[in-house]
FIKOLZA-1660 file (N, C-alpha, C; in steps of 0.1 Angstrom, whole numbers, plus 5000, padded with zeros to 4 digits):
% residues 224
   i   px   py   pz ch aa at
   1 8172 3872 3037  A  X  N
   1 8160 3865 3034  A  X CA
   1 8154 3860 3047  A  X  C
   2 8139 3863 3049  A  X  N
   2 8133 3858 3062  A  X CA
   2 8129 3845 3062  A  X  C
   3 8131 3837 3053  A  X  N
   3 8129 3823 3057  A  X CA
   3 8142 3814 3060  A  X  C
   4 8157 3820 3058  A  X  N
   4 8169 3818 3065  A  X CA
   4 8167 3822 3081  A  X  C
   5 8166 3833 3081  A  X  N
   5 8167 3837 3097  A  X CA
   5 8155 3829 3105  A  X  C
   6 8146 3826 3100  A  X  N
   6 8131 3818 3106  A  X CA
   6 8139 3802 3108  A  X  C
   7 8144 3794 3099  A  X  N
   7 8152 3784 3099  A  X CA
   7 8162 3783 3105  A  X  C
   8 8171 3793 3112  A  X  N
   8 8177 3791 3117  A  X CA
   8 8173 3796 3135  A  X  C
   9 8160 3803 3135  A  X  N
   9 8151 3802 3149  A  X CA
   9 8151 3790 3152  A  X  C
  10 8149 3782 3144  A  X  N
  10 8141 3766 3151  A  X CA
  10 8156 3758 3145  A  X  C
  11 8168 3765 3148  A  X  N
  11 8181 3757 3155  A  X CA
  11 8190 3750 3140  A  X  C
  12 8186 3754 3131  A  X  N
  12 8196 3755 3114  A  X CA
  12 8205 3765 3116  A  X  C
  13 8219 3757 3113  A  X  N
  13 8230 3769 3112  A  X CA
  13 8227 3777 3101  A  X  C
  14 8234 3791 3095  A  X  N
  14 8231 3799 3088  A  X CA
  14 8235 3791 3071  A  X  C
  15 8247 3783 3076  A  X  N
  15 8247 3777 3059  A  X CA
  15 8237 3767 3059  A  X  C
  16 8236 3760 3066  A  X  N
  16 8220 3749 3063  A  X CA
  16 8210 3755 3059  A  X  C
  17 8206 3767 3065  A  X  N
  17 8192 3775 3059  A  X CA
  17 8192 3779 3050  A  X  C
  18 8208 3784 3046  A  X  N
  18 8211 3794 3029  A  X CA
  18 8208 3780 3017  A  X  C
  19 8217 3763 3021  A  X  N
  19 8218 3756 3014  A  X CA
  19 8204 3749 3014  A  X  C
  20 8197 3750 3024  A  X  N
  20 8183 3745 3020  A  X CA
  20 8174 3756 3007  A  X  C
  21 8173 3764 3015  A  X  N
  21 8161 3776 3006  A  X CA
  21 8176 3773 2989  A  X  C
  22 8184 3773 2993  A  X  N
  22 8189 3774 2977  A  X CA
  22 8188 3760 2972  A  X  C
  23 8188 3749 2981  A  X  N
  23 8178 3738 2969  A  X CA
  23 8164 3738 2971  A  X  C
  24 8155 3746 2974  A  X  N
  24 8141 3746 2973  A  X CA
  24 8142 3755 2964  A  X  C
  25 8149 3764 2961  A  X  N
  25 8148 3776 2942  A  X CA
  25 8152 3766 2938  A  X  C
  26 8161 3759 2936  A  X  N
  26 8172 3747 2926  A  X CA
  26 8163 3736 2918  A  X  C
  27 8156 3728 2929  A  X  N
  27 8144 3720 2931  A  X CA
  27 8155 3705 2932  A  X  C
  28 8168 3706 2924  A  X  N
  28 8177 3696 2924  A  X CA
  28 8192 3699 2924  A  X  C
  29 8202 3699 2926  A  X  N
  29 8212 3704 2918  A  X CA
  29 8221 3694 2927  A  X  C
  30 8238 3698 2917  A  X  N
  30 8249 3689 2922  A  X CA
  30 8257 3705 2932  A  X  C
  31 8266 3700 2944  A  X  N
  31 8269 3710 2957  A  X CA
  31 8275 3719 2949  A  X  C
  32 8282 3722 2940  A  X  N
  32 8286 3735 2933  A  X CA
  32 8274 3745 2932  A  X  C
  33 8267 3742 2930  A  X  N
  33 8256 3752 2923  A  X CA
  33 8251 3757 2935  A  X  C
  34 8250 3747 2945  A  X  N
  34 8240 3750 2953  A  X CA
  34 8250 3763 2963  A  X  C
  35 8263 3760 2960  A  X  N
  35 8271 3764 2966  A  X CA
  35 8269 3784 2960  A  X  C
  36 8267 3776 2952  A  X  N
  36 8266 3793 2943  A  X CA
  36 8256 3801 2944  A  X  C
  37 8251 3792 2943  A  X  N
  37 8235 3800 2948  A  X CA
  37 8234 3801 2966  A  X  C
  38 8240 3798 2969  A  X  N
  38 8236 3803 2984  A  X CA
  38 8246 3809 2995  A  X  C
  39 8259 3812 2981  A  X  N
  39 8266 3819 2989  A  X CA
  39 8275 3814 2998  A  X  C
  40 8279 3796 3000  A  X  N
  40 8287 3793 3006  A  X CA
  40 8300 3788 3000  A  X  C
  41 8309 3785 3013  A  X  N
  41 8325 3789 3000  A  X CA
  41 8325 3771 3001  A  X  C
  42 8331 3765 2991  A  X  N
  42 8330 3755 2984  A  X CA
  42 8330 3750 2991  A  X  C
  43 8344 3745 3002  A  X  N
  43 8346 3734 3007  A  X CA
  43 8339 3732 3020  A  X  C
  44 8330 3740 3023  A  X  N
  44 8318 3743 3037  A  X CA
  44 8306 3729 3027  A  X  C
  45 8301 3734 3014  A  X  N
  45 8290 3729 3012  A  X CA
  45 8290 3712 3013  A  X  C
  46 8300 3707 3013  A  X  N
  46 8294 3691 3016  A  X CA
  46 8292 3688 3028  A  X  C
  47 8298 3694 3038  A  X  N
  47 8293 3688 3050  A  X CA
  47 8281 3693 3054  A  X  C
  48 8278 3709 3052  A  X  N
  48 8264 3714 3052  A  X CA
  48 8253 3704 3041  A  X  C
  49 8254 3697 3032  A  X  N
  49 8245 3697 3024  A  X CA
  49 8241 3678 3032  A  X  C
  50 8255 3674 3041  A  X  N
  50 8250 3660 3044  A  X CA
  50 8248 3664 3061  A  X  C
  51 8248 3681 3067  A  X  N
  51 8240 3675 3078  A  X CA
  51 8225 3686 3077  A  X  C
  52 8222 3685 3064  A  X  N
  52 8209 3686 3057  A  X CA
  52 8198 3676 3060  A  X  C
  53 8208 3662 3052  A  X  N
  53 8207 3653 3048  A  X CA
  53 8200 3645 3059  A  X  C
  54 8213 3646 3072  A  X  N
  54 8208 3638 3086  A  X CA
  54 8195 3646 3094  A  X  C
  55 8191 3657 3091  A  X  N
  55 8183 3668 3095  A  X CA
  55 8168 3661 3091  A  X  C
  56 8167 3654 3077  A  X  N
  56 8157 3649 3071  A  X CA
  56 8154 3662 3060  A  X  C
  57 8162 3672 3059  A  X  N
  57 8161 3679 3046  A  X CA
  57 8166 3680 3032  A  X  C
  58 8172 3669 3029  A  X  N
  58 8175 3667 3019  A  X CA
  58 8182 3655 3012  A  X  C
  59 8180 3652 3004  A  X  N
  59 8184 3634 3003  A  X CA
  59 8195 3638 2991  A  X  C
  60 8203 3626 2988  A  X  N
  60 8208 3621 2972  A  X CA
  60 8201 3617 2962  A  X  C
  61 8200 3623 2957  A  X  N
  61 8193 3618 2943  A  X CA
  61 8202 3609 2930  A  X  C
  62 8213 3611 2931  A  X  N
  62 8225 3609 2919  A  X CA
  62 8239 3606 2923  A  X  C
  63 8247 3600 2923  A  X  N
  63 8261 3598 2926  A  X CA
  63 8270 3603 2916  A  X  C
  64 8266 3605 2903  A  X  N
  64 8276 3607 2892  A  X CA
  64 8268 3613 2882  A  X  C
  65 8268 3624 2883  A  X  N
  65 8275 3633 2893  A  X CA
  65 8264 3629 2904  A  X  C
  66 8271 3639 2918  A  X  N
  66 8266 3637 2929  A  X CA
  66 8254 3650 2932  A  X  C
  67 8238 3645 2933  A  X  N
  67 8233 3657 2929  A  X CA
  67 8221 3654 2947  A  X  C
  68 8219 3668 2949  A  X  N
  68 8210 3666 2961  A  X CA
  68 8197 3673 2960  A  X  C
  69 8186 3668 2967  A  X  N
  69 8173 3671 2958  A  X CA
  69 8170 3675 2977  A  X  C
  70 8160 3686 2976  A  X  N
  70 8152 3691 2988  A  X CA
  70 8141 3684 2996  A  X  C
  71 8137 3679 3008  A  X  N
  71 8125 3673 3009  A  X CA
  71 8117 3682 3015  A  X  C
  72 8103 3675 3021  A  X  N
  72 8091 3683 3023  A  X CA
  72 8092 3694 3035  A  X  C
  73 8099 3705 3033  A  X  N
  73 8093 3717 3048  A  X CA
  73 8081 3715 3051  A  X  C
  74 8072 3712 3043  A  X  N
  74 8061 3708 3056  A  X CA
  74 8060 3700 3068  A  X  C
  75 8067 3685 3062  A  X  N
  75 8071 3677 3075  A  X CA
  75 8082 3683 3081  A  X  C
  76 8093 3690 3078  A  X  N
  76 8103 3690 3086  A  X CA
  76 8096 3704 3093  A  X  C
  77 8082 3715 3092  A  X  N
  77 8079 3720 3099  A  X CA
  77 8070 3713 3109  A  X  C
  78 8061 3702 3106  A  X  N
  78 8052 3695 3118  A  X CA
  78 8062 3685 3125  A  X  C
  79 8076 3685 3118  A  X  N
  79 8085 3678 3131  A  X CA
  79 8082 3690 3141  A  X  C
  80 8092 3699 3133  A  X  N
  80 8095 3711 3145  A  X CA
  80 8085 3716 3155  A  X  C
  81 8071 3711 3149  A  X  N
  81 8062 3719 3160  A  X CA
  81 8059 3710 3167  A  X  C
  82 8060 3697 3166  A  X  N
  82 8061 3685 3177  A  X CA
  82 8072 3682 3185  A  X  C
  83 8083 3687 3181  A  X  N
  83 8094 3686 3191  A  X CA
  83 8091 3696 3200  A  X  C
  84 8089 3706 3194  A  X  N
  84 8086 3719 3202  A  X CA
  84 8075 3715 3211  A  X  C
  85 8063 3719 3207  A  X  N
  85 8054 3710 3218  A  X CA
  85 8059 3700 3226  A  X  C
  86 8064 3689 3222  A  X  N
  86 8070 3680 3235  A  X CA
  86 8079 3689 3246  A  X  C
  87 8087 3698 3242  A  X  N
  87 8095 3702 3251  A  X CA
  87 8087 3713 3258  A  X  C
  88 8075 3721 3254  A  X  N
  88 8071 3726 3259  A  X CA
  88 8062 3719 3270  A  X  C
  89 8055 3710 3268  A  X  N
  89 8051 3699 3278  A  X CA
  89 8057 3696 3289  A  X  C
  90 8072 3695 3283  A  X  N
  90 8079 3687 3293  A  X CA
  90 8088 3697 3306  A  X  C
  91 8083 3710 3298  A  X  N
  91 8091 3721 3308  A  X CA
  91 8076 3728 3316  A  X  C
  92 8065 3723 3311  A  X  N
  92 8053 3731 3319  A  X CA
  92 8054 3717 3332  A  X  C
  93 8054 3708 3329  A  X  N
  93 8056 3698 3343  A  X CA
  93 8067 3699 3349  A  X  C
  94 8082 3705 3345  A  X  N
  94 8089 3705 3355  A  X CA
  94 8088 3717 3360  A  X  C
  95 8081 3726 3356  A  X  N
  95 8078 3741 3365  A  X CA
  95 8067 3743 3368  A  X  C
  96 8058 3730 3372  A  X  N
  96 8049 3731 3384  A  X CA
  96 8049 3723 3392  A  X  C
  97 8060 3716 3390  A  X  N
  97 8068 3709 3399  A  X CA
  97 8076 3716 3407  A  X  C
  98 8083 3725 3406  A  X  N
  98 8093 3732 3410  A  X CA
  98 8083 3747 3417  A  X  C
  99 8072 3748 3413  A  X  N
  99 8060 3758 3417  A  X CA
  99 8047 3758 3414  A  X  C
 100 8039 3759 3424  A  X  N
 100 8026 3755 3423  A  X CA
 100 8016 3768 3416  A  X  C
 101 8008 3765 3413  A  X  N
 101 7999 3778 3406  A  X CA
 101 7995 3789 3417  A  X  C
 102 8000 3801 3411  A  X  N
 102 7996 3814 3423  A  X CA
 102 7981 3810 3430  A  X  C
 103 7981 3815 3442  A  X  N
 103 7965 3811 3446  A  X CA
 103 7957 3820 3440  A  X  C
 104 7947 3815 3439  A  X  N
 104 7933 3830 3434  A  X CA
 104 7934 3841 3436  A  X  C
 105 7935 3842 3453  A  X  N
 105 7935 3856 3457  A  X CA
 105 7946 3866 3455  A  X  C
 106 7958 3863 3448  A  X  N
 106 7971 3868 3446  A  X CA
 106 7969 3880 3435  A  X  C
 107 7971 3892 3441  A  X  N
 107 7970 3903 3432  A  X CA
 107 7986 3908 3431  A  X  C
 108 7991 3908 3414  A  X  N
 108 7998 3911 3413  A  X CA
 108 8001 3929 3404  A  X  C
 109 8008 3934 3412  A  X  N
 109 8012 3951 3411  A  X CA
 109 8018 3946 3395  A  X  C
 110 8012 3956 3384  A  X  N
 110 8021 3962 3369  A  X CA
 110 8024 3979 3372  A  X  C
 111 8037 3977 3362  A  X  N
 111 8038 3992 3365  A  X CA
 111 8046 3989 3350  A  X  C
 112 8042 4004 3340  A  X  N
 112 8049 4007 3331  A  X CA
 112 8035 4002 3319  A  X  C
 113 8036 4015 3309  A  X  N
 113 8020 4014 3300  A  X CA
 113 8027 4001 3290  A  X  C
 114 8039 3999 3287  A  X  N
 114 8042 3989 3277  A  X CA
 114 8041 3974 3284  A  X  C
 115 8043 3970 3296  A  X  N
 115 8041 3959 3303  A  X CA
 115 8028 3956 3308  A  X  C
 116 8018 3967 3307  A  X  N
 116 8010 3963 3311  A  X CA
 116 8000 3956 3294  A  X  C
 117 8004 3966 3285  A  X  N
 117 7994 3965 3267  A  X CA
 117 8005 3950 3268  A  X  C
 118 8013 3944 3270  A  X  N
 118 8022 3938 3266  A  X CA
 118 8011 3920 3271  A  X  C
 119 8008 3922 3287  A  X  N
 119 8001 3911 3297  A  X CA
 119 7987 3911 3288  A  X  C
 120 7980 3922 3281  A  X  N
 120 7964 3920 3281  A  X CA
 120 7967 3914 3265  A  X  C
 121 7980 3917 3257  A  X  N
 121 7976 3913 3247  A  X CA
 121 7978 3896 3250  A  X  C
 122 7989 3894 3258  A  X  N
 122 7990 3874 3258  A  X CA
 122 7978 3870 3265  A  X  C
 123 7972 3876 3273  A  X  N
 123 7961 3873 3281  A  X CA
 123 7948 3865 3271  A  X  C
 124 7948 3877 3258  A  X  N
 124 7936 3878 3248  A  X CA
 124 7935 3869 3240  A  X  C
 125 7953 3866 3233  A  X  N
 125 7955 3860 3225  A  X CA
 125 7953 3843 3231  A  X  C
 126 7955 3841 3244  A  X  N
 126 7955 3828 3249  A  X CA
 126 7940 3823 3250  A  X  C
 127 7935 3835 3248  A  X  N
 127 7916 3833 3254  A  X CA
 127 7910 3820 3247  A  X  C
 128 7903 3812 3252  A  X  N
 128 7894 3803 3248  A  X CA
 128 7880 3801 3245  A  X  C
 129 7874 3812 3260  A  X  N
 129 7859 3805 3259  A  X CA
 129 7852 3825 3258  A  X  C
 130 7865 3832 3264  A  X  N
 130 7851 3847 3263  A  X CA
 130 7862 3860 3270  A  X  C
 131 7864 3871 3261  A  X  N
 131 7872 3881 3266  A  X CA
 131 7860 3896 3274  A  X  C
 132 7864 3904 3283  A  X  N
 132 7855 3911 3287  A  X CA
 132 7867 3923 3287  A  X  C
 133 7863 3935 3279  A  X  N
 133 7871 3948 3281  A  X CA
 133 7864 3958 3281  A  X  C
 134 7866 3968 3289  A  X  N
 134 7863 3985 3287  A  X CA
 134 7874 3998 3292  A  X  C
 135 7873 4006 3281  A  X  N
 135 7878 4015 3288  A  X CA
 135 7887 4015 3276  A  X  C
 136 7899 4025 3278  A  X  N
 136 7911 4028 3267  A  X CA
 136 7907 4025 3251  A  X  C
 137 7907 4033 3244  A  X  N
 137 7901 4028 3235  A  X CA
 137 7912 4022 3224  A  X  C
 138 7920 4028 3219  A  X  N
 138 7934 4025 3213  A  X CA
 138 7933 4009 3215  A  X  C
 139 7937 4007 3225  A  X  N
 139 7940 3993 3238  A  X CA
 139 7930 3981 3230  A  X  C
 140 7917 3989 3237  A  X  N
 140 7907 3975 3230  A  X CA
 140 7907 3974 3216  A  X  C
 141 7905 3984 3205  A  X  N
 141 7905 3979 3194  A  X CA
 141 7916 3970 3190  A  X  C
 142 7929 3972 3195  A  X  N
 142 7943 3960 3194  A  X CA
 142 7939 3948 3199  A  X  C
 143 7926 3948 3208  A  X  N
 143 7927 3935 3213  A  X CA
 143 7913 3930 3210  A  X  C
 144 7909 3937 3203  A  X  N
 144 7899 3929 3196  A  X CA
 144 7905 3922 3183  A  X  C
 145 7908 3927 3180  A  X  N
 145 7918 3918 3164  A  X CA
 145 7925 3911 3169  A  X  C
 146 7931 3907 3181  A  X  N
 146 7940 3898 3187  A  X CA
 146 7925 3887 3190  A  X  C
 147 7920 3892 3187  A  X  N
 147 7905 3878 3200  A  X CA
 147 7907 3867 3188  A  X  C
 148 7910 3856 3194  A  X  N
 148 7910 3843 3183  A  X CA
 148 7894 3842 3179  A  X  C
 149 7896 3840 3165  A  X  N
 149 7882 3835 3163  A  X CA
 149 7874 3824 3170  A  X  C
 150 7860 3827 3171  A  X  N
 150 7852 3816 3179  A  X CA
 150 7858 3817 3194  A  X  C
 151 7859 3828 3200  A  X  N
 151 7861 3835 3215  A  X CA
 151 7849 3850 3214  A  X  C
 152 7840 3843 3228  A  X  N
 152 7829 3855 3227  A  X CA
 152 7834 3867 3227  A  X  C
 153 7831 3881 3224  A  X  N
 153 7840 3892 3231  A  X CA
 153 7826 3899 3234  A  X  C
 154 7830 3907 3250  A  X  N
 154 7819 3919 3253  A  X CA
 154 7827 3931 3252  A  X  C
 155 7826 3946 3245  A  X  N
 155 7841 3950 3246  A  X CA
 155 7823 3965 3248  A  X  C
 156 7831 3974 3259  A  X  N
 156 7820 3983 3262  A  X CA
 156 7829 3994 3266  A  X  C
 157 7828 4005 3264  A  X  N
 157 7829 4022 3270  A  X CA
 157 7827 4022 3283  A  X  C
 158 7834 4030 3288  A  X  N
 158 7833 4037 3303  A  X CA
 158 7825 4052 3305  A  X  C
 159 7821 4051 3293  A  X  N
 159 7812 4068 3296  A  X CA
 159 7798 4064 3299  A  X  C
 160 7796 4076 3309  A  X  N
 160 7786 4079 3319  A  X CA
 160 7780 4067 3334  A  X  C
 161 7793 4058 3339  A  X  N
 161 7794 4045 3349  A  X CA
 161 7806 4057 3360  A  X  C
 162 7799 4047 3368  A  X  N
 162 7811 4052 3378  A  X CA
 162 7827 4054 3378  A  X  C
 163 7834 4062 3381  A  X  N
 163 7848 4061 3376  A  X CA
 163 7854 4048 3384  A  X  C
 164 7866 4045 3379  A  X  N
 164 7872 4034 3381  A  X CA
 164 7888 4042 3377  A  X  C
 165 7888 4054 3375  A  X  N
 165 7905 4059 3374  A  X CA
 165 7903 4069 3377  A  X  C
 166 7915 4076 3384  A  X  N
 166 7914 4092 3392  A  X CA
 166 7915 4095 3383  A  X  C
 167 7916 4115 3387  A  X  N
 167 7914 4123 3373  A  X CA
 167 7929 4127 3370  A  X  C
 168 7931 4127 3353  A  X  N
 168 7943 4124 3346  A  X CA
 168 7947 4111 3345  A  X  C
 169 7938 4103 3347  A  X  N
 169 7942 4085 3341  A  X CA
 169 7929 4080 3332  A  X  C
 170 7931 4074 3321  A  X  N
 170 7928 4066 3317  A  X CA
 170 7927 4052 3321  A  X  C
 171 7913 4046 3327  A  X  N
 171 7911 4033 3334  A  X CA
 171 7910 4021 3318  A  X  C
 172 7909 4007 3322  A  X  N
 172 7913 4001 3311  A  X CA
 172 7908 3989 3323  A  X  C
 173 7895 3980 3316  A  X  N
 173 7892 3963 3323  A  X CA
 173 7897 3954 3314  A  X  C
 174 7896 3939 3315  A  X  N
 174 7901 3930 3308  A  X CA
 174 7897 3917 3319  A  X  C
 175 7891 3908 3311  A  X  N
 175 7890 3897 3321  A  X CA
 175 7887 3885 3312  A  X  C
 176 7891 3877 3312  A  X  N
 176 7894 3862 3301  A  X CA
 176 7894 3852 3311  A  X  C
 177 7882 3845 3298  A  X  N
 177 7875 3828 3302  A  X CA
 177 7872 3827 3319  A  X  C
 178 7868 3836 3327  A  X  N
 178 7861 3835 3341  A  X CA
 178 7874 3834 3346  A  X  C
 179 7889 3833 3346  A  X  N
 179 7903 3831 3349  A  X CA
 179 7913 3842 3355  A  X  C
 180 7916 3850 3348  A  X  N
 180 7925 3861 3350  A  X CA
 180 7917 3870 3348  A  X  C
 181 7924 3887 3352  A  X  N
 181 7917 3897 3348  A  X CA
 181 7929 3908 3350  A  X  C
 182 7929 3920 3343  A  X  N
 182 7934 3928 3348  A  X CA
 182 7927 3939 3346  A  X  C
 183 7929 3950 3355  A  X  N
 183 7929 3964 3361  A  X CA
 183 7942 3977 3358  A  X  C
 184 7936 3984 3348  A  X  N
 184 7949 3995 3346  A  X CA
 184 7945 4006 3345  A  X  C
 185 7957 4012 3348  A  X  N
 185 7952 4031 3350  A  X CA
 185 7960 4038 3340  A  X  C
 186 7959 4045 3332  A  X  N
 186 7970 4051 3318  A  X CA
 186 7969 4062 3323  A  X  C
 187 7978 4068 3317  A  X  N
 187 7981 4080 3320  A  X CA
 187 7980 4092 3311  A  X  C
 188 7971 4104 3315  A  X  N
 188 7967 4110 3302  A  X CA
 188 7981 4125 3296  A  X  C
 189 7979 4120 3286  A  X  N
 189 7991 4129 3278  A  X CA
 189 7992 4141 3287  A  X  C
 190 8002 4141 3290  A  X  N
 190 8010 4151 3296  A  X CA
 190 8009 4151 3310  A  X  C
 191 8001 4141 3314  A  X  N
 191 8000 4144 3330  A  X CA
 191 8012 4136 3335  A  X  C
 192 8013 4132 3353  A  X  N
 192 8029 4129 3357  A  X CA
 192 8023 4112 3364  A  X  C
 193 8037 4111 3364  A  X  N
 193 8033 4093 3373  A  X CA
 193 8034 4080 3363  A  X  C
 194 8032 4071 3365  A  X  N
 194 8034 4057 3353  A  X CA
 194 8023 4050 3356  A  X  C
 195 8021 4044 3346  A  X  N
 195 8008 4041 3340  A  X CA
 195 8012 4028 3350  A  X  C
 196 7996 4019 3356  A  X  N
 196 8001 4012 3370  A  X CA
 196 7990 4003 3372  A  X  C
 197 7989 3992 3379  A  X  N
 197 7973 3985 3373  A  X CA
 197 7980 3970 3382  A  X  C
 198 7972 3960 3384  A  X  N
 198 7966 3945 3391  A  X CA
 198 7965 3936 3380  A  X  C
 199 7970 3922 3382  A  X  N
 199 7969 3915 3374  A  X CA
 199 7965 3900 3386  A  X  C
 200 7950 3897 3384  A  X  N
 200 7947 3890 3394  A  X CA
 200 7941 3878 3391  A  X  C
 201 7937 3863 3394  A  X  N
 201 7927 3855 3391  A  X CA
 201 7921 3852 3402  A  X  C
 202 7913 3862 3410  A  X  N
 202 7906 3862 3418  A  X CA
 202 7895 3861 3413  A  X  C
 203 7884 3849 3416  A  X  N
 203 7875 3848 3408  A  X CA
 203 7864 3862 3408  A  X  C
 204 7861 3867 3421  A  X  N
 204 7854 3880 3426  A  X CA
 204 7853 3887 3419  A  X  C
 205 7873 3889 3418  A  X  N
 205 7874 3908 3409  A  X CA
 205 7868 3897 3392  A  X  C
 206 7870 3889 3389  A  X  N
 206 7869 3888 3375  A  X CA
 206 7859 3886 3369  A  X  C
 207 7846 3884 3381  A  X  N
 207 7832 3882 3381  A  X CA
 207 7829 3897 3380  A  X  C
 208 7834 3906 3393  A  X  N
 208 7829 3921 3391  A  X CA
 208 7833 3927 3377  A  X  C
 209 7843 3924 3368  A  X  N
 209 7851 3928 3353  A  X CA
 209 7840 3924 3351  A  X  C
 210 7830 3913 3353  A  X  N
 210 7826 3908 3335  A  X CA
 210 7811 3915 3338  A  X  C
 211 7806 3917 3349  A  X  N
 211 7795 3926 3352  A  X CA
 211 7798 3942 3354  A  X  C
 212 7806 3944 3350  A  X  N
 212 7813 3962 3349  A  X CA
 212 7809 3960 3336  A  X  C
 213 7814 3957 3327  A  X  N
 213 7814 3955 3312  A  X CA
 213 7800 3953 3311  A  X  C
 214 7792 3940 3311  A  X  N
 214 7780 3942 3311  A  X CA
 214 7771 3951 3312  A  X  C
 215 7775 3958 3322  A  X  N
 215 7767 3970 3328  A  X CA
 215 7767 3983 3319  A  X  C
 216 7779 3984 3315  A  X  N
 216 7784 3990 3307  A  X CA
 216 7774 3989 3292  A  X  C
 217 7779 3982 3286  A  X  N
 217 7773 3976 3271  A  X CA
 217 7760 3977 3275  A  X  C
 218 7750 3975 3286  A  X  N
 218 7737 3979 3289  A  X CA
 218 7734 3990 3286  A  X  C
 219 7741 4003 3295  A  X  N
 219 7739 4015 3297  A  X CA
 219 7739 4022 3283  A  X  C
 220 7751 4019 3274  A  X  N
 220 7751 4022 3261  A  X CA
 220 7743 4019 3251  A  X  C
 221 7736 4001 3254  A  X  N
 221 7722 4001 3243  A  X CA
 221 7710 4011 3245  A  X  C
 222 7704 4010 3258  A  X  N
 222 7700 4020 3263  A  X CA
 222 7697 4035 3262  A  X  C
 223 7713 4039 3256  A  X  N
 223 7710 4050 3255  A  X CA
 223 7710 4057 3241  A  X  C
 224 7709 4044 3232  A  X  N
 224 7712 4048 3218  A  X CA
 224 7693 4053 3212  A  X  C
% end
């Protein structure tokens, strides 16, 4: 069941997840049943069902019999995403403490076509204010359905502009919120070499990206 393995991502042993989801089918029950229904061997279920309990997932309802009732996964998911957020907070300050932000002008070398679709898709999905791509087609349609809603997109063709990839590569722009940008070169079926490309927040190259693209989407209204 994928909401066991999901519950036990965010740190539920495998019987707490089985003994939860089997009192949210249950809606109530006494630890036999739940035991039955979730597949755990008898004398496991009371300590799983009371560090449920200390978890904030599940209370007593009954002593006689002893029966345990499920509480709200919604709070115990906006716990999770607040704890989470806090720690992620608290690890973005201690690692720029420990390292400062690359400078602008730092161009960093990709190599390999999966690491590179891999950077433009977190790039896109992180976008806030405006994504700029052209080139590879496959590529941008994935990353247009990745553009969070209410993020501008300019998404333009590379036919009939200057080349920007030797012959036998597929060139590929990307440039998000005036910030990052990257530059990649694919590799066309059958030809030799690995697909290879710059990942930069040089403000220059990410100005020249968003005026390539422009120019681009010009050329194409133009020529319709």
């Amino acid at each position: 069941m994928s909401a066991v393995i999901h519950l036990q991502a965010l740190g539920l042993t495998e019987y707490e997840a089985r003994a939860y989801t089997a009192l949210l089918a249950l809606g109530r029950a006494v630890p036999a049943r739940v035991a039955r229904q979730a597949g755990i061997p008898r004398p496991k279920i009371y300590e799983t069902l009371e560090r449920l309990e200390g978890r904030g997932l599940a209370a007593r309802v009954g002593q006689n019999p002893l029966e345990y009732a499920p509480l709200s996964a919604r709070e115990y998911l906006a716990r999770a995403r607040r704890s989470f957020d806090d720690r992620l907070g608290a690890l973005d300050r201690d690692l720029s403490r420990l390292a400062p932000d690359p400078a602008p002008e730092a161009v960093y070398h990709l190599y390999g076509e999966a690491a590179i679709r891999s950077l433009c898709e977190d790039l896109t999905l992180n976008a806030r204010r405006s994504v700029y791509m052209a080139g590879e087609t496959a590529l941008a349609e994935r990353l247009e359905r990745l553009t969070p809603r209410g993020v501008d997109l300019y998404r333009a063709s590379l036919v009939d502009l200057p080349a920007v990839a030797a012959e036998g590569q597929r060139a590929f722009l990307l440039a998000r919120d005036g910030e990052a940008a990257v530059i990649a070169h694919f590799i066309e079926e059958g030809g030799s070499g690995e697909a290879h490309g710059v990942h930069t927040h040089n403000p220059v190259v990410i100005h020249l990206i968003e005026g390539y693209v422009q120019l681009a989407a010009q050329r194409a209204a133009g020529g319709r």
